[in-house]
C-alpha positions in Angstrom: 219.1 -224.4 253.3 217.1 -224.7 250.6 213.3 -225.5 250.6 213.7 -227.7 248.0 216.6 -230.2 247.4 218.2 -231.0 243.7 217.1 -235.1 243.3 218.4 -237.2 240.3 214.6 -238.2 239.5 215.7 -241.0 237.3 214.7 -244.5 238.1 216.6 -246.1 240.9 219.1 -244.5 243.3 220.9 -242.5 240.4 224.5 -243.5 240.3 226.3 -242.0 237.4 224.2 -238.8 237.6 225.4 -235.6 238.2 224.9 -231.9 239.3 227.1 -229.4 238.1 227.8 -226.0 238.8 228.7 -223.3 236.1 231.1 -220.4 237.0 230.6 -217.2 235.2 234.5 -216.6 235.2 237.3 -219.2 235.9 237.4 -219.7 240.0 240.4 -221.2 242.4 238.2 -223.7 244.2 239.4 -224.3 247.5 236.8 -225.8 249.1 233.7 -227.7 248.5 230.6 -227.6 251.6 227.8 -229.8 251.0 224.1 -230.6 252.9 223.3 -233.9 252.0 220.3 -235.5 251.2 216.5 -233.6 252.1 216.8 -231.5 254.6 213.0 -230.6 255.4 213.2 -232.0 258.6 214.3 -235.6 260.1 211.5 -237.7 258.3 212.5 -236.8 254.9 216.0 -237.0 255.1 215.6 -240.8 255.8 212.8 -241.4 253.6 215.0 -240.4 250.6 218.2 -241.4 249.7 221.8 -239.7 250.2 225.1 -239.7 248.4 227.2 -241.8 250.1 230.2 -241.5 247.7 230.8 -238.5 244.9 233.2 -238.1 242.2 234.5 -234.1 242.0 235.7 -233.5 238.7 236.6 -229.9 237.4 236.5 -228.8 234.1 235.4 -232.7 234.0 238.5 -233.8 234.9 238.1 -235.9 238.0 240.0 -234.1 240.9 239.2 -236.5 244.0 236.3 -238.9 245.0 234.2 -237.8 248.7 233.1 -239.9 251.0 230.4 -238.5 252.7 228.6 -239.3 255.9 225.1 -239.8 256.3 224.3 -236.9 258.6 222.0 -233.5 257.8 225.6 -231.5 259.0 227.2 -229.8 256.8 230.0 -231.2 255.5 233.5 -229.5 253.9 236.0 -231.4 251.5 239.2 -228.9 251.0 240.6 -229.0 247.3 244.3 -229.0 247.1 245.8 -228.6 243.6 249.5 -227.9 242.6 251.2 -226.3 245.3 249.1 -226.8 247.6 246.9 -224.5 245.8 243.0 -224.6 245.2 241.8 -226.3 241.6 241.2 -223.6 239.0 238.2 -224.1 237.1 235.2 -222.7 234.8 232.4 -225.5 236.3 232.5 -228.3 239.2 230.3 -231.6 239.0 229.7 -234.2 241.5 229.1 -237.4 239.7 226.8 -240.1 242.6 228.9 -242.9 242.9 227.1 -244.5 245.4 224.3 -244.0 247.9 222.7 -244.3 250.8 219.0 -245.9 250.5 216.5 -244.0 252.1 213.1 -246.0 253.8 210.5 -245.5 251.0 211.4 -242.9 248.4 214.8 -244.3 245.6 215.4 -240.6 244.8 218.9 -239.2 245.8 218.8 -236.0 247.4 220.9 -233.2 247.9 220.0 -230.2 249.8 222.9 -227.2 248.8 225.8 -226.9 247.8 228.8 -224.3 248.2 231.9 -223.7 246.4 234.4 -221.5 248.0 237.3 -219.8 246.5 238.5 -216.5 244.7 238.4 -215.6 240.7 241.3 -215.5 239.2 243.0 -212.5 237.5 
């Protein structure tokens, strides 16, 4: 994982922000795997807060909202398009719908994140 999480860093928990990911070439997601919140070790990850709910949008068009746990496992959410088929796409965003509050810190954390699929032809 990373040494250093991406954090919203505006004031309060951040809902309504959003990281997004760029593709150099359009991509036929298929599945998204996330490490939520800072994971440098137990103490941070509670001290900080963690995305309790996303939106995924692609191409910002929302595709499916993600619940996710509050856990320092990674954690998978499969994108099924047409046919059963991944969501084909030039970027990806997650958009922090809600959170989990951490102890002291009101910055929401997110450690990496991984998009798996194949380009497209």
């Amino acid at each position: 994982l990373l040494a250093q999480p991406w954090c919203e860093g505006t004031d309060g928990p951040g809902k309504g922000e959003w990281l997004q990911l760029d593709f150099s070439a359009p991509l036929e997601i298929t599945a998204i795997m996330l490490a939520n919140g800072y994971q440098s070790g137990d103490y941070l990850f509670v001290l900080n807060n963690r995305v309790q709910t996303a939106s995924i949008l692609a191409d910002d068009e929302w595709i499916a909202e993600w619940d996710l746990l509050d856990s320092r496992d990674w954690q998978t959410y499969s994108v099924t398009g047409e046919n059963s088929q991944g969501v084909v796409a030039n970027s990806l965003k997650l958009v922090i719908e809600e959170t989990i509050d951490g102890w002291e810190f009101d910055d929401t954390c997110i450690a990496e994140v991984q998009v798996w699929g194949k380009p497209v032809p």
